[in-house]
C-alpha positions as CSV (number, residue, x, y, z in Angstrom):
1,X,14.7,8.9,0.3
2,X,17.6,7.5,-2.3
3,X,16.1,4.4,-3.6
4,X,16.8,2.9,-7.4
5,X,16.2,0.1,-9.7
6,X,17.3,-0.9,-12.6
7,X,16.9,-3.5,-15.0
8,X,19.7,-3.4,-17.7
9,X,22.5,-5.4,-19.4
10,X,26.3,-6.0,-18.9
11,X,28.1,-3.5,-20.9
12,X,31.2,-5.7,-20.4
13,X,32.8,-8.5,-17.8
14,X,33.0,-7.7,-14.3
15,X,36.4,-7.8,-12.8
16,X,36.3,-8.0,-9.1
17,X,39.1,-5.9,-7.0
18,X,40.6,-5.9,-3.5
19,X,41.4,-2.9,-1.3
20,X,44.0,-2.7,1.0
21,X,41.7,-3.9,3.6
22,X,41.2,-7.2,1.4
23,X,37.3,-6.0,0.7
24,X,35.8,-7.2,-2.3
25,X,34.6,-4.3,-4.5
26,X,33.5,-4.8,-8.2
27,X,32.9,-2.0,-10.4
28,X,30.5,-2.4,-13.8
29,X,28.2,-0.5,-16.3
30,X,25.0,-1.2,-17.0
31,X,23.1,-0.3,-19.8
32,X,19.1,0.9,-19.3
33,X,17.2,0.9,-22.3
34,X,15.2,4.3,-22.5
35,X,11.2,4.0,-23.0
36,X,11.4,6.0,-26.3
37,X,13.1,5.7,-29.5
38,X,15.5,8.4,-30.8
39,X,15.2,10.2,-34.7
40,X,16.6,7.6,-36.4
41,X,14.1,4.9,-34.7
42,X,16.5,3.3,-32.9
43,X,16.0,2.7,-28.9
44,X,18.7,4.8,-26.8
45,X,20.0,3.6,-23.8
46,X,21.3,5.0,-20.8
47,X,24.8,3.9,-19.3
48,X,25.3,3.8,-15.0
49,X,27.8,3.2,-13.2
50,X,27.3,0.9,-10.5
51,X,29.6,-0.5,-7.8
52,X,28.9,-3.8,-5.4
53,X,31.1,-4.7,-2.4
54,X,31.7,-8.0,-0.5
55,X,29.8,-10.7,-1.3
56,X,27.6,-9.0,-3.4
57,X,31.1,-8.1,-5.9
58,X,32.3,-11.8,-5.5
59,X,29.1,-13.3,-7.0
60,X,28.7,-10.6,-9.3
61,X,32.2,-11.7,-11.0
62,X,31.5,-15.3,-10.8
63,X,28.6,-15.7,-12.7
64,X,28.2,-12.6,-14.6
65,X,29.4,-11.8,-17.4
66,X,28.9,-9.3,-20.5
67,X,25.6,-9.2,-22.5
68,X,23.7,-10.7,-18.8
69,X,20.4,-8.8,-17.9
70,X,20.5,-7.9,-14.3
71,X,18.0,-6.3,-11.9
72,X,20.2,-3.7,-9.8
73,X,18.2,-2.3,-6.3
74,X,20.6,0.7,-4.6
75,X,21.3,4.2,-3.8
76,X,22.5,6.8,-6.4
77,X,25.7,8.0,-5.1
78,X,27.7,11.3,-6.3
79,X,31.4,11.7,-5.6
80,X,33.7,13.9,-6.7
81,X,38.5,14.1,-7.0
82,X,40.9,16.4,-8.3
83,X,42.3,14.5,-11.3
84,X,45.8,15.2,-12.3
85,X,45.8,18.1,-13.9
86,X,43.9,20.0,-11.0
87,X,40.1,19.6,-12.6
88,X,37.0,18.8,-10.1
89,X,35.6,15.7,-11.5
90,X,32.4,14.1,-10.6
91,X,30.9,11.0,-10.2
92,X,27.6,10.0,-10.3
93,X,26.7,6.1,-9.4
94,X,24.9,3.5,-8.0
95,X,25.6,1.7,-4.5
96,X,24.2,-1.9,-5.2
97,X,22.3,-3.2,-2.4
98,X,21.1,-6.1,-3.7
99,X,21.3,-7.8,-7.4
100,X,19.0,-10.4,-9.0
101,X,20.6,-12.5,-11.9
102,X,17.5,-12.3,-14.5
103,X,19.3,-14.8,-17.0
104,X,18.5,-18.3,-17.4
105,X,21.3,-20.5,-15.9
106,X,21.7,-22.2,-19.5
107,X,22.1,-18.7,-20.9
108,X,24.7,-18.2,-18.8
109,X,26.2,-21.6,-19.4
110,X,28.6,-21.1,-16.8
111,X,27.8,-24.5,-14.2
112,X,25.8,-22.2,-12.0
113,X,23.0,-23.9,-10.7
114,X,21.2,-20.7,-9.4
115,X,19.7,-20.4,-6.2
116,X,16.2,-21.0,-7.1
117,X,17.3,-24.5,-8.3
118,X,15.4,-27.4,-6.7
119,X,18.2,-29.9,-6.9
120,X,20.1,-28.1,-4.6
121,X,17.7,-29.1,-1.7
122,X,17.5,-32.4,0.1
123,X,13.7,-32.7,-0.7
124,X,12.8,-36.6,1.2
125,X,10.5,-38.7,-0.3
126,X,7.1,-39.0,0.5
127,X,6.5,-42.3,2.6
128,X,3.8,-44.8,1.7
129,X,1.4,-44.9,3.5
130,X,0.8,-47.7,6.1
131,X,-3.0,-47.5,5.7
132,X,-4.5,-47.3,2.2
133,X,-8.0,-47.8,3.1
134,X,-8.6,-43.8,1.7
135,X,-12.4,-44.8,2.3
136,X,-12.2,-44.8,5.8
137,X,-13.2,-41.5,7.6
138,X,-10.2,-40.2,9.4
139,X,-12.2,-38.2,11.9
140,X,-13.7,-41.4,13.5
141,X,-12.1,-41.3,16.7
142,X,-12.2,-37.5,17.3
143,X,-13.5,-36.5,20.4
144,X,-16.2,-33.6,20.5
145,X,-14.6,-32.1,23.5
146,X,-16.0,-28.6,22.8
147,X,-20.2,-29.1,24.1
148,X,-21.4,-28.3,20.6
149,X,-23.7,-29.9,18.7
150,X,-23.6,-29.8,14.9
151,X,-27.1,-27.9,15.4
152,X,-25.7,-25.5,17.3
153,X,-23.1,-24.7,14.2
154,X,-24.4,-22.3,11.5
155,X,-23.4,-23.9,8.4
């Protein structure tokens, strides 16, 4: 199994790209703080590199930016190339799968409205009511089509 999550923050803006096929793919860094501080008492952090394609890399460079906290949910990817001078480099990296935006849209201040926004939906009215006579048992014409008596019921 090749599952992982992350929670981290935009080391800097994400700039989408296109391949030749036209494919969205955005590359970024993300930095993880570690659960433990280091001699000096400051927290260390952990830097991965993460790629998103498609639709996924389009949002990602529309409404993220540097300093954003993200939730990252992938696989852990290792490649490896021959750089130019004829050394075998590797890889390692994360395949995003799916991304949640974990800052505020007035953090990000950036006109996103966020897809948890109410506003967005076309949420009708509720209609008055035509009788208001709340005192009235509604269950007065129901039929007891079912041969049981309320004796027969246990509670």
């Amino acid at each position: 199994m090749n599952k992982v999550i992350l929670i981290g923050r935009l080391v800097k803006d994400p700039e989408i790209r296109y391949t030749s096929s036209n494919i969205p793919v955005v590359q970024f860094t993300v930095a993880v703080n570690r659960n433990f501080s280091g001699k000096s008492g400051e927290r260390q952090a952990d830097f991965i590199n993460c790629v998103a394609w498609r639709n996924l890399a389009e949002n990602i460079s529309k409404y993220q930016k540097k300093g954003n906290q993200i939730a990252i949910e992938g696989q852990l990817q290792v490649r490896n190339f021959e750089d130019a001078g004829g050394v075998r480099r590797y890889i390692t990296e994360v395949i995003c799968e799916n991304i949640h935006f974990l800052d505020s849209k007035n953090s990000r201040n950036d006109g996103y409205s966020g897809y948890n926004d109410i506003d967005q939906y076309d949420i009708p009215e509720e209609r008055p009511r035509e009788d208001n006579n709340q005192s009235e048992d509604p269950f007065k014409d129901m039929q007891n089509d079912y041969g049981v008596s309320n004796d027969d019921l246990p509670f």
